[in-house]
KOLPA-699811 format. One record per residue: residue number from 1; x, y, z of N, C-alpha, C in turn. Coordinates in Angstrom, 1 decimal, padded with zeros to 4 digits, always signed. Example, Ala and Ser with C-alpha at 12.3 -4.5 7.8 and 13.67 -1.06 7.14 Angstrom:
2
R pos     nX     nY     nZ    caX    caY    caZ     cX     cY     cZ
R   1 +013.2 -005.7 +007.8 +012.3 -004.5 +007.8 +013.2 -003.3 +007.8
R   2 +012.8 -002.2 +007.1 +013.7 -001.1 +007.1 +012.9 +000.0 +007.9
END
This chain:
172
R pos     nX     nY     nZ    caX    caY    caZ     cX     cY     cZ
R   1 +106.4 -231.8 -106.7 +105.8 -232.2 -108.0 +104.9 -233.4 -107.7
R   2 +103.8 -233.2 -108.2 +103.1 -234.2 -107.8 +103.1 -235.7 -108.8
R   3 +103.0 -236.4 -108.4 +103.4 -238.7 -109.1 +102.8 -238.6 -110.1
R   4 +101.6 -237.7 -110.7 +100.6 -238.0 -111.6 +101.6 -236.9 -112.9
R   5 +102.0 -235.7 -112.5 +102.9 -235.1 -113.4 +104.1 -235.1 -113.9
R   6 +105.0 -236.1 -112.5 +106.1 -236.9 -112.8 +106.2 -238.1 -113.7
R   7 +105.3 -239.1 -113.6 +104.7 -240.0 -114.5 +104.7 -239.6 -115.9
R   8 +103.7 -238.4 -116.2 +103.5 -237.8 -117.2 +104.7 -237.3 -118.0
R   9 +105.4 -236.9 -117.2 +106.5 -236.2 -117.8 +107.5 -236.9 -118.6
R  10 +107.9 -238.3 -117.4 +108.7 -239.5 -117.7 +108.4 -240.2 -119.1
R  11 +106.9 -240.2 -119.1 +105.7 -241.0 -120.5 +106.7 -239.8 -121.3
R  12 +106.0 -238.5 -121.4 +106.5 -237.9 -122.8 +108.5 -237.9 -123.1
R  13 +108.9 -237.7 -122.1 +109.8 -238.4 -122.5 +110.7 -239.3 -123.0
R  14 +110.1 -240.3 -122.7 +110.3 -242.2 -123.3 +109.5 -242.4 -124.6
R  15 +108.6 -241.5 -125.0 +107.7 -241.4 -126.4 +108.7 -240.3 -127.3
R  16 +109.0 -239.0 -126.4 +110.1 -238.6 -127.6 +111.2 -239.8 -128.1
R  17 +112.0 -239.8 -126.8 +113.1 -240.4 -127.4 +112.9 -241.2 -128.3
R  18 +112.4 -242.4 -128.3 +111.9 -243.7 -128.7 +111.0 -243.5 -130.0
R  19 +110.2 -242.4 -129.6 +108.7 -242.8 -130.4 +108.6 -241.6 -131.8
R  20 +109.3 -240.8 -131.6 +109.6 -239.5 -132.5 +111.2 -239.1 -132.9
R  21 +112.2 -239.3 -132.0 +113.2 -238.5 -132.4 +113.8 -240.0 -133.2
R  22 +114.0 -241.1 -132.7 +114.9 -242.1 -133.2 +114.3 -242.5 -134.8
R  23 +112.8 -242.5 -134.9 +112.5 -242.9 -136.1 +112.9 -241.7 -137.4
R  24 +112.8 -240.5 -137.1 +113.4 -239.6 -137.6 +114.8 -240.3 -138.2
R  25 +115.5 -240.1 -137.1 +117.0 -240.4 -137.3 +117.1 -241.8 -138.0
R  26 +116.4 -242.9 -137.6 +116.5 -243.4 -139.2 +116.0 -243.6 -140.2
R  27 +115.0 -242.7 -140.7 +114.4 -242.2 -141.5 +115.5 -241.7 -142.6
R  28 +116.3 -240.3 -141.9 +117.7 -240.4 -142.4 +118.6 -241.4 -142.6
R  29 +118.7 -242.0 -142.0 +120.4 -243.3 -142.2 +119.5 -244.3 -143.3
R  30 +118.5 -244.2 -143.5 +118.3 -244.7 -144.3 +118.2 -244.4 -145.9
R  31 +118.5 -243.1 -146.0 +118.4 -242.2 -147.1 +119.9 -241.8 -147.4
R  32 +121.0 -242.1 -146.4 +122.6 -241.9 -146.8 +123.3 -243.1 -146.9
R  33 +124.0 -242.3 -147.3 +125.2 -243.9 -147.4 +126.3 -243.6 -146.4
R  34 +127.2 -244.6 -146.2 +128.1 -244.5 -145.4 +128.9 -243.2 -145.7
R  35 +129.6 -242.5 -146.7 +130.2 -241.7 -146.8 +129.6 -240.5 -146.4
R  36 +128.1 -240.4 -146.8 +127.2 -239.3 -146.4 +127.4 -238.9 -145.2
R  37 +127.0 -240.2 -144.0 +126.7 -240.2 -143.1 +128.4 -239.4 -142.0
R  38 +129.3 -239.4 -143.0 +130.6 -238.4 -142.1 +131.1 -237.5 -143.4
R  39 +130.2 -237.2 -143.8 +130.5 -235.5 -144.7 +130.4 -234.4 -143.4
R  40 +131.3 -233.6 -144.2 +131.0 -232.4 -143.0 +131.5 -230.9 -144.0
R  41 +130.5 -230.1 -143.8 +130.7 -228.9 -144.7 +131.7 -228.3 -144.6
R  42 +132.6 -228.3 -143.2 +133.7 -227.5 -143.1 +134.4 -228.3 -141.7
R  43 +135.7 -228.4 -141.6 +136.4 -229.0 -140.7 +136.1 -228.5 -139.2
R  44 +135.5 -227.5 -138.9 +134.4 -227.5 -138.0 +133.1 -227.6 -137.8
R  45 +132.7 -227.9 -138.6 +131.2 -228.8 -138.9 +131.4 -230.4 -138.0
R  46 +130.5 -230.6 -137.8 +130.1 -232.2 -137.5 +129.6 -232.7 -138.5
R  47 +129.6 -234.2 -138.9 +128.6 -234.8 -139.4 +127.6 -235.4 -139.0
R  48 +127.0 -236.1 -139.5 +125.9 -236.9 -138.9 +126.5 -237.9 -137.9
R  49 +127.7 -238.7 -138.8 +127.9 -239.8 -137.6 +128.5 -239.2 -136.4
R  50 +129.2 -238.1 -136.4 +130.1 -237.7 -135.4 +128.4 -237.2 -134.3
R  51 +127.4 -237.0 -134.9 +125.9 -236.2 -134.4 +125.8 -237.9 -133.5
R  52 +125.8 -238.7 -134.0 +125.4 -240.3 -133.8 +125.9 -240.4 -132.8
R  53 +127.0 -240.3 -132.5 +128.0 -240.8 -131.7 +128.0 -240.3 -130.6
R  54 +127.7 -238.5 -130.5 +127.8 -237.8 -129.3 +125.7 -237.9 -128.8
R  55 +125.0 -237.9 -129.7 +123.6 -238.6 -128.8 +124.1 -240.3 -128.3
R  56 +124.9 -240.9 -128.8 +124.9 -242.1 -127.8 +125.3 -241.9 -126.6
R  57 +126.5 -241.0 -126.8 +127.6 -240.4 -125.7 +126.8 -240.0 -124.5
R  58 +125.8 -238.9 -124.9 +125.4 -238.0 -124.3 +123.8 -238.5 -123.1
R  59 +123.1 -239.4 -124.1 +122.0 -240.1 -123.5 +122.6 -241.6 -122.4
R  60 +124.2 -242.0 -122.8 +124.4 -242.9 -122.2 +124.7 -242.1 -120.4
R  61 +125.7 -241.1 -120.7 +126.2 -241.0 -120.0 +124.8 -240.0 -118.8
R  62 +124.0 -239.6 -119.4 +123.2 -238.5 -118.4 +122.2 -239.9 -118.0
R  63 +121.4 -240.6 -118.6 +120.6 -241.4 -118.3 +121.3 -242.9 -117.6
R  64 +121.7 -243.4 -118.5 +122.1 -244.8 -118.5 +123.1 -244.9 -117.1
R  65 +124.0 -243.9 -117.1 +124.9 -243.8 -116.0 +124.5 -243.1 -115.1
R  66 +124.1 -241.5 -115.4 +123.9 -240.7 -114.6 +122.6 -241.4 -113.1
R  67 +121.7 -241.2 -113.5 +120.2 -241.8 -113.4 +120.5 -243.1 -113.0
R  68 +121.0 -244.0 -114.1 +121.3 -245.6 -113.8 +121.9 -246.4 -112.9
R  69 +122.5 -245.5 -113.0 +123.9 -246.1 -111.9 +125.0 -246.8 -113.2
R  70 +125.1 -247.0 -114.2 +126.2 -248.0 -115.0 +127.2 -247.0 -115.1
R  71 +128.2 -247.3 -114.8 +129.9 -246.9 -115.0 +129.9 -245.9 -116.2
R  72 +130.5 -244.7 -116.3 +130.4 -243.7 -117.3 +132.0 -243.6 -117.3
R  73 +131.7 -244.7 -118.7 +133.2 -244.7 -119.7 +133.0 -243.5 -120.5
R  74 +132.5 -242.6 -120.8 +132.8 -241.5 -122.0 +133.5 -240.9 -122.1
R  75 +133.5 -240.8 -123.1 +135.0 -239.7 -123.6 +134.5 -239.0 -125.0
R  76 +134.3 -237.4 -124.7 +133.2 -236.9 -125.2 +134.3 -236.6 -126.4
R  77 +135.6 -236.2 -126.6 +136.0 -235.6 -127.4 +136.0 -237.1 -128.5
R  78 +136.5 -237.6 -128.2 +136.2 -238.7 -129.6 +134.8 -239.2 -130.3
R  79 +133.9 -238.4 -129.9 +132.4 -238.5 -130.7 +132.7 -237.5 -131.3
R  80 +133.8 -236.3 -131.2 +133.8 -235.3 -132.7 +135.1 -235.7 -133.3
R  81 +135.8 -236.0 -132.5 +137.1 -236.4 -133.4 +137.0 -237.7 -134.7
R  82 +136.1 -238.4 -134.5 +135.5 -239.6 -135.5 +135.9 -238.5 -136.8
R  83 +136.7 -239.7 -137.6 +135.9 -239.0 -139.5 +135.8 -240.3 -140.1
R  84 +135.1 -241.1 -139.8 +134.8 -242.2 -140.4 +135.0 -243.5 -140.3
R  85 +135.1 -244.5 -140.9 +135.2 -245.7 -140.8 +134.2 -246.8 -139.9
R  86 +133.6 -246.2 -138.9 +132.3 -246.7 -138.7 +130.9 -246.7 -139.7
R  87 +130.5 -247.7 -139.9 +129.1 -247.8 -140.8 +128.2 -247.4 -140.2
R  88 +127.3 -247.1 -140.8 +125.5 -246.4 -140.0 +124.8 -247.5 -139.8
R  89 +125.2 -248.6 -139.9 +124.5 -249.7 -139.6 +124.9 -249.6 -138.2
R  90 +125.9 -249.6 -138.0 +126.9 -250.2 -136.7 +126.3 -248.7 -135.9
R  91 +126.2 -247.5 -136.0 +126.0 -246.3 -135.6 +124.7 -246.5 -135.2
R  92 +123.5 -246.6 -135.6 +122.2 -246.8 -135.3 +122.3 -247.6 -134.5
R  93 +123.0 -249.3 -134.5 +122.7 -250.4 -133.6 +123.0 -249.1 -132.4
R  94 +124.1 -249.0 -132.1 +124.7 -248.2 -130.4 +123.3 -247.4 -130.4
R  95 +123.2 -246.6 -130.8 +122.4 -245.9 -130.8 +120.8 -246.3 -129.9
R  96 +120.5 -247.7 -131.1 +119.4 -248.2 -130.7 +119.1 -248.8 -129.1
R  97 +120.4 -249.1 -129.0 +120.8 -250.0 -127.7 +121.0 -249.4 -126.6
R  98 +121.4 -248.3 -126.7 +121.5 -246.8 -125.6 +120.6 -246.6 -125.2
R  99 +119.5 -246.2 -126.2 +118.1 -245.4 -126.0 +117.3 -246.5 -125.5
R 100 +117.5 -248.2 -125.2 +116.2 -249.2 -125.0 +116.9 -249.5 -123.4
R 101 +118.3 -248.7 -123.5 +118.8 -248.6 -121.9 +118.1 -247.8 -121.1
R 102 +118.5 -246.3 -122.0 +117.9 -245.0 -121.0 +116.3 -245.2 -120.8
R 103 +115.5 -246.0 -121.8 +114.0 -246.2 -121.4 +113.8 -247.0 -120.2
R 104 +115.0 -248.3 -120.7 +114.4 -249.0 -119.0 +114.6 -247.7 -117.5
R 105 +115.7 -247.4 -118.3 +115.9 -246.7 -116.3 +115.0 -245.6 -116.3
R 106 +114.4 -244.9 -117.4 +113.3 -243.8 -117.0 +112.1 -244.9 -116.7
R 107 +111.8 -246.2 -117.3 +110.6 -246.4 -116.7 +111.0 -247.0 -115.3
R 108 +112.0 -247.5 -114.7 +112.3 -247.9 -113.2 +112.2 -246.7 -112.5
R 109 +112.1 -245.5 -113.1 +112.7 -244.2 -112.2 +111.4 -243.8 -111.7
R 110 +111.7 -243.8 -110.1 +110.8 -243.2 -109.1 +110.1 -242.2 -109.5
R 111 +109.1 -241.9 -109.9 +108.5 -239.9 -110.2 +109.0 -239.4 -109.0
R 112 +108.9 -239.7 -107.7 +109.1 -238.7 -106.7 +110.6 -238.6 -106.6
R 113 +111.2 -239.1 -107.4 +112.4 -239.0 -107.0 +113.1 -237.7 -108.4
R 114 +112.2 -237.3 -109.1 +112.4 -236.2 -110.1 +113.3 -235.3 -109.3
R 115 +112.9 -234.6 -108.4 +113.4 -233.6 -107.6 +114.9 -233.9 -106.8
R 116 +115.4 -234.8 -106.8 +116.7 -235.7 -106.4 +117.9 -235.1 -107.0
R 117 +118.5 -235.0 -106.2 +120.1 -234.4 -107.0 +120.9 -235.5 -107.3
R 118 +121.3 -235.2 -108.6 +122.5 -236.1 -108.9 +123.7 -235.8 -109.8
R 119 +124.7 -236.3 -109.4 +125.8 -235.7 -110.1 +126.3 -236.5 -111.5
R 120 +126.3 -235.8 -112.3 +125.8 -236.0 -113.8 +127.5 -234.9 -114.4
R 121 +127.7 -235.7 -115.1 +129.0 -234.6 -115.8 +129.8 -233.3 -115.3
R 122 +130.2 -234.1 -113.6 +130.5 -232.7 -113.0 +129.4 -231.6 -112.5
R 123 +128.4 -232.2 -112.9 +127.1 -231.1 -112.2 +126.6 -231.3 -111.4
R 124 +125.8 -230.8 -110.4 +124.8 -231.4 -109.3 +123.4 -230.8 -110.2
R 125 +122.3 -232.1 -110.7 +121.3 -231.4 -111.0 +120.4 -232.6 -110.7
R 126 +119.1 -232.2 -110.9 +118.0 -232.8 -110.0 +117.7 -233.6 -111.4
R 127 +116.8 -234.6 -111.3 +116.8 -236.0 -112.1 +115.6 -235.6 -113.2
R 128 +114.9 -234.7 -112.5 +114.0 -233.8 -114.0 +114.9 -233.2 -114.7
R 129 +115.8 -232.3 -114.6 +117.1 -231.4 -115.2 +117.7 -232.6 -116.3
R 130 +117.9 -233.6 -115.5 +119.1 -234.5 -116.3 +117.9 -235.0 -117.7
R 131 +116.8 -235.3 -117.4 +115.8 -235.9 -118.4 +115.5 -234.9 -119.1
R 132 +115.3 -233.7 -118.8 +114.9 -232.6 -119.8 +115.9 -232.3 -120.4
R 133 +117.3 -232.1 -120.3 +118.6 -232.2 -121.0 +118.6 -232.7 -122.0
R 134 +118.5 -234.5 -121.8 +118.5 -235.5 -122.8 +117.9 -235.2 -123.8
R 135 +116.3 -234.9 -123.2 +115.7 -234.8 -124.4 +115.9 -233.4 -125.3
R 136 +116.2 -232.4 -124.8 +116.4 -231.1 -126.0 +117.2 -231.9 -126.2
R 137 +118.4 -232.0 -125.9 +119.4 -232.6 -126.5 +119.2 -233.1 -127.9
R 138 +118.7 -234.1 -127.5 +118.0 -235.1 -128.8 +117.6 -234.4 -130.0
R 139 +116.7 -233.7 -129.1 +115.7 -232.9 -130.3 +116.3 -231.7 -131.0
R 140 +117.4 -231.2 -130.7 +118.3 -230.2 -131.5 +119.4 -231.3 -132.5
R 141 +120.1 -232.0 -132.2 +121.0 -232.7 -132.7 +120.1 -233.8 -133.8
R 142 +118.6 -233.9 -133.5 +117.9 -234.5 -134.6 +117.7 -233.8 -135.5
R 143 +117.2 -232.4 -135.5 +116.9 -231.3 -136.1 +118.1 -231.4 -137.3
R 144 +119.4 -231.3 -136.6 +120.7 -230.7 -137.4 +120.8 -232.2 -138.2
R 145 +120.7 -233.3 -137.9 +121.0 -234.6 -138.5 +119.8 -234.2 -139.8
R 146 +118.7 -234.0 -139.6 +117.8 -233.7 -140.8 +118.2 -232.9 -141.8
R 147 +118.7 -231.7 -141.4 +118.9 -230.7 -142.1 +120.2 -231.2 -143.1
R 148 +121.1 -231.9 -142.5 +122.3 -232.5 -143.2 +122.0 -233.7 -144.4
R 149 +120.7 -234.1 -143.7 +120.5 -235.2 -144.7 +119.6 -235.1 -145.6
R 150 +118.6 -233.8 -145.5 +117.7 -232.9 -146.9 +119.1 -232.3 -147.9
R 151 +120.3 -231.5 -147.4 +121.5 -231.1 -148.0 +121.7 -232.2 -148.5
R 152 +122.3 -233.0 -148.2 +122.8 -233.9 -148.9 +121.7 -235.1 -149.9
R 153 +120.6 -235.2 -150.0 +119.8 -236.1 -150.7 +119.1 -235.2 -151.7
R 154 +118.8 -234.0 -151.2 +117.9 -233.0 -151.8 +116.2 -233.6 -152.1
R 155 +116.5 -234.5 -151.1 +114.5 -234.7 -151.0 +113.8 -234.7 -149.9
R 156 +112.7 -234.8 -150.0 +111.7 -234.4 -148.7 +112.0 -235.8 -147.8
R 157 +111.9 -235.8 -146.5 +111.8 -237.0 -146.2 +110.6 -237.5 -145.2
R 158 +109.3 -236.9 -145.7 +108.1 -237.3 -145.6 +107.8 -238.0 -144.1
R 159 +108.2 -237.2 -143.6 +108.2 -237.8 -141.9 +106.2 -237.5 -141.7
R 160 +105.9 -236.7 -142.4 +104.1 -236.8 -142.1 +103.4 -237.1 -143.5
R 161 +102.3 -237.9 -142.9 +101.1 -237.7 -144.1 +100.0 -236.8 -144.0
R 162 +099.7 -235.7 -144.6 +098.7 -234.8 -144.5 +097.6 -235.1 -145.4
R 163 +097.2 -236.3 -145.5 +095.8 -236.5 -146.5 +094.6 -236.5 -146.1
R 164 +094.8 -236.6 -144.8 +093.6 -236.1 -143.5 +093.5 -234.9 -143.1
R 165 +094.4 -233.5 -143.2 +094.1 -232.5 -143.1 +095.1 -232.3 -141.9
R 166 +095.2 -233.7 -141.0 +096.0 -233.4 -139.8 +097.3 -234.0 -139.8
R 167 +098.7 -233.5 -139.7 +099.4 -234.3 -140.0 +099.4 -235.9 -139.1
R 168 +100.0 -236.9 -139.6 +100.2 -238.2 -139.4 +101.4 -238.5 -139.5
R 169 +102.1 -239.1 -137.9 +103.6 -239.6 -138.2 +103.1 -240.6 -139.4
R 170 +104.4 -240.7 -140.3 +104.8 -241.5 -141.8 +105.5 -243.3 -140.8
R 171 +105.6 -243.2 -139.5 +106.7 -244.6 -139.0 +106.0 -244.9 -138.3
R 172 +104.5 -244.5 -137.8 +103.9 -245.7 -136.8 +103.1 -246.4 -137.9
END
């Protein structure tokens, strides 16, 4: 792979996470309340916070640790077993603090070192794998946080302005 597309890749990555999927997500927490934020349609449903908790889980543990080198305390079943008593205040802080982790180590992270194997959740996978993970990751479990939080507010939540013809993020 060549430095100039590893680079590139690493940039759109650290702009999703950071620059599109988190403002989303509180875009919502800012439109629920705490009880909202651990409704769940059916006892196999998730809610949002239990959604919260496993993107902390999930970006700590592939990036922060995986990638990083920091100690991977997770324990994935208790990001669904949650039914509450955490505030979305306290859920976004982790959140926020995860993701200004996994940025530092993608921006320390070698491009040439994309192709590098690393063992990540019992896996062997190369350091592009683990960042392209993250990020669908992200970007499906944002998707479903939205969808939970149109259900439950029943309004738009104007993430674009279209007065220009072209949409415009609504949070930069």
């Amino acid at each position: 792979m060549s430095g100039e597309v590893a680079r590139a890749f690493l940039a759109e990555a650290r702009l999703h996470l950071l620059g599109e999927y988190l403002p989303k997500i509180e875009r919502c927490l800012e439109r629920l309340n705490d009880e909202q934020v651990w409704w769940r349609a059916c006892e196999q449903s998730n809610s949002v916070g239990n959604l919260l908790l496993h993107l902390e889980g999930n970006a700590r543990q592939w990036v922060v640790g995986g990638l990083g080198g920091a100690p991977d305390r997770r324990e994935r079943e208790r990001e669904f077993a949650e039914r509450g008593g955490l505030p979305r205040v306290r859920l976004l802080a982790a959140l926020r603090a995860t993701l200004e982790e996994a940025d530092g180590v993608l921006a320390r992270l070698d491009p040439e070192a994309l192709l590098e194997t690393w063992r990540i959740q019992g896996l062997e996978v190369t350091a592009l794998a683990a960042v392209f993970h993250v990020v669908e990751h992200f970007s499906m479990h944002t998707g479903q946080i939205i969808l939970l939080t149109k259900q439950l507010t029943g309004g738009d939540l104007a993430f674009y302005d279209f007065t220009g013809g072209v949409p415009q993020p609504s949070w930069r």
